[in-house]
C-alpha positions in Angstrom: 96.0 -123.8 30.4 96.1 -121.0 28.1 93.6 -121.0 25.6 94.8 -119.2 22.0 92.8 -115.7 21.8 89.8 -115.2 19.3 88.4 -112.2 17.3 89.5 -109.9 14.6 92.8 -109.4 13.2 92.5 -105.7 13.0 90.7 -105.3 16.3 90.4 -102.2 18.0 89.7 -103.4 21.7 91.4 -106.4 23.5 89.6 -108.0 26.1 92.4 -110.0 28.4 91.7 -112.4 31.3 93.5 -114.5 33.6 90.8 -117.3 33.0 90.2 -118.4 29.4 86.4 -119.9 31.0 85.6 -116.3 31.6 85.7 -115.3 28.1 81.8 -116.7 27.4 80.6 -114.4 30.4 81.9 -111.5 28.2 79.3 -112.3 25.6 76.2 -110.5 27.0 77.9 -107.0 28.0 80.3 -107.2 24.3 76.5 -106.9 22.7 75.6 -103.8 24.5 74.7 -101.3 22.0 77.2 -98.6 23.4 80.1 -101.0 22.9 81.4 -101.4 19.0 80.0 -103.9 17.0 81.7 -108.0 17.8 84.3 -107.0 14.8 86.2 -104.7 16.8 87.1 -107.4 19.3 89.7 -109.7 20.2 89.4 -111.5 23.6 92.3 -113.0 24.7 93.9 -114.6 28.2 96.7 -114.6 30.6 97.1 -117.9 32.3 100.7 -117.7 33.7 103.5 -115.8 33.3 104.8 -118.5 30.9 102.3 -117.4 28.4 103.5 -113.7 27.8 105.3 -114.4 24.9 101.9 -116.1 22.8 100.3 -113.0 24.8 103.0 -110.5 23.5 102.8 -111.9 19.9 99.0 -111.7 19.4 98.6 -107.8 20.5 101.8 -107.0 18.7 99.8 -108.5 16.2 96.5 -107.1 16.2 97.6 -103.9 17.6 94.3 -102.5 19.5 93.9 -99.0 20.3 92.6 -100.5 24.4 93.7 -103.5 26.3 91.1 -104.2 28.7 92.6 -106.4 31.5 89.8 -108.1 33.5 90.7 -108.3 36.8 93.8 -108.0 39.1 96.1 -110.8 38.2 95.6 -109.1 34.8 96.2 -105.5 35.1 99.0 -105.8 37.5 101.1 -108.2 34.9 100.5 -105.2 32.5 101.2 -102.3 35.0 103.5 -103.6 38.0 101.9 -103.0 41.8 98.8 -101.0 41.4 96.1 -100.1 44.2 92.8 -101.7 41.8 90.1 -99.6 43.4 91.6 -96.7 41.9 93.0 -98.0 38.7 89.8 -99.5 37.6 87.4 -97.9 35.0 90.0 -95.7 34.1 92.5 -96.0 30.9 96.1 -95.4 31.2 98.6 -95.3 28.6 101.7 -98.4 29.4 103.9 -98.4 26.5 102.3 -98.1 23.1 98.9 -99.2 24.2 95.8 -97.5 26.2 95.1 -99.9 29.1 92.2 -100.0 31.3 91.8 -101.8 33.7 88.3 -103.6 34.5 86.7 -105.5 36.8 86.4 -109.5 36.3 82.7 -110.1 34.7 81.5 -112.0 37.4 81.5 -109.0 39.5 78.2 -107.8 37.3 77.7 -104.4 38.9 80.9 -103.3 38.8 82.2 -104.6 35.6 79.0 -103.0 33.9 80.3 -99.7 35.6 83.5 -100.2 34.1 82.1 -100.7 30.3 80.0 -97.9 30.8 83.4 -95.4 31.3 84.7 -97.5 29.0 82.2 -96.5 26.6 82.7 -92.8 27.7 86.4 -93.3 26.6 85.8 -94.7 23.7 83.5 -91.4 22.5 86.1 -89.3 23.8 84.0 -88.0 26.5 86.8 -89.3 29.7 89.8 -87.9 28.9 92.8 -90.7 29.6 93.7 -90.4 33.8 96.6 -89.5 35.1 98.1 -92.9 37.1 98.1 -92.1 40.6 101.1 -91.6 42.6 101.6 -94.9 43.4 101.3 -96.3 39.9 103.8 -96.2 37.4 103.5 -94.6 34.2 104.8 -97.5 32.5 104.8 -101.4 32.7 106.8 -102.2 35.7 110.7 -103.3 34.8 110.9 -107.4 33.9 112.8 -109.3 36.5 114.8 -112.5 35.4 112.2 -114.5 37.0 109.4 -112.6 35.0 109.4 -111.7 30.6 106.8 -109.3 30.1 104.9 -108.6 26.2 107.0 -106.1 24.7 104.1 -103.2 24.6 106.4 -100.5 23.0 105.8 -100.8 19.1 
């Protein structure tokens, strides 16, 4: 069940997850001091594909500058049939939005990796990365069977 997403309304990062319990484990790395301050988050979830449309409303609605999609289930809903080990820790741009894809924060090491380049990005010190060849520039085309969040404002 998909649990309505939290944070600010002017947010500049969106934390998305495929599990609405995993939001709390967020908490301790979201207070690392080379991460904004709490204000400039909004952590949000992705349950089934049923829930794009609440999912599509709320970032059409905040309108962050980063989607950060925790996880597989996550970042392939956002960018079609990617290979993870290279996507992760490194932002693309999918329609309107900067996505980067992370790890899920029960993988510790990793995921603290991934907020760490995050961080980089966020200074302007990693430039965005080219997808590679296997992974489309944009959000892979919606099926019948499949609505995807409109992500070209």
């Amino acid at each position: 069940m998909r649990v309505q997403g939290e944070g600010h309304p002017s947010a500049v990062l969106a934390f998305v997850t495929d599990t609405p319990t995993a939001l709390p484990e967020l908490d301790p790395f979201l207070n690392d001091e080379d991460l904004p301050i709490r204000e400039w988050l909004f952590l949000t979830n992705l349950v089934s594909p049923d829930d794009w449309p609440e999912l599509e409303m709320e970032l059409n609605f905040i309108v962050p500058e980063v989607i950060i999609t925790l996880g597989p289930v996550v970042t392939r809903a956002f960018m079609g049939e990617v290979d993870m080990e290279r996507a992760y820790g490194h932002p693309y741009q999918v329609g309107c939005f900067v996505v980067f894809p992370a790890h899920a924060p029960i993988n510790e090491v990793e995921f603290a990796c991934d907020m760490l380049r995050l961080s980089l990005y966020i200074q302007g010190d990693l430039p965005p990365t080219p997808p590679p060849s296997e992974t489309p520039a944009q959000p892979a085309v919606p099926t019948p069977a499949r609505h995807q969040p409109r992500l070209d404002l």
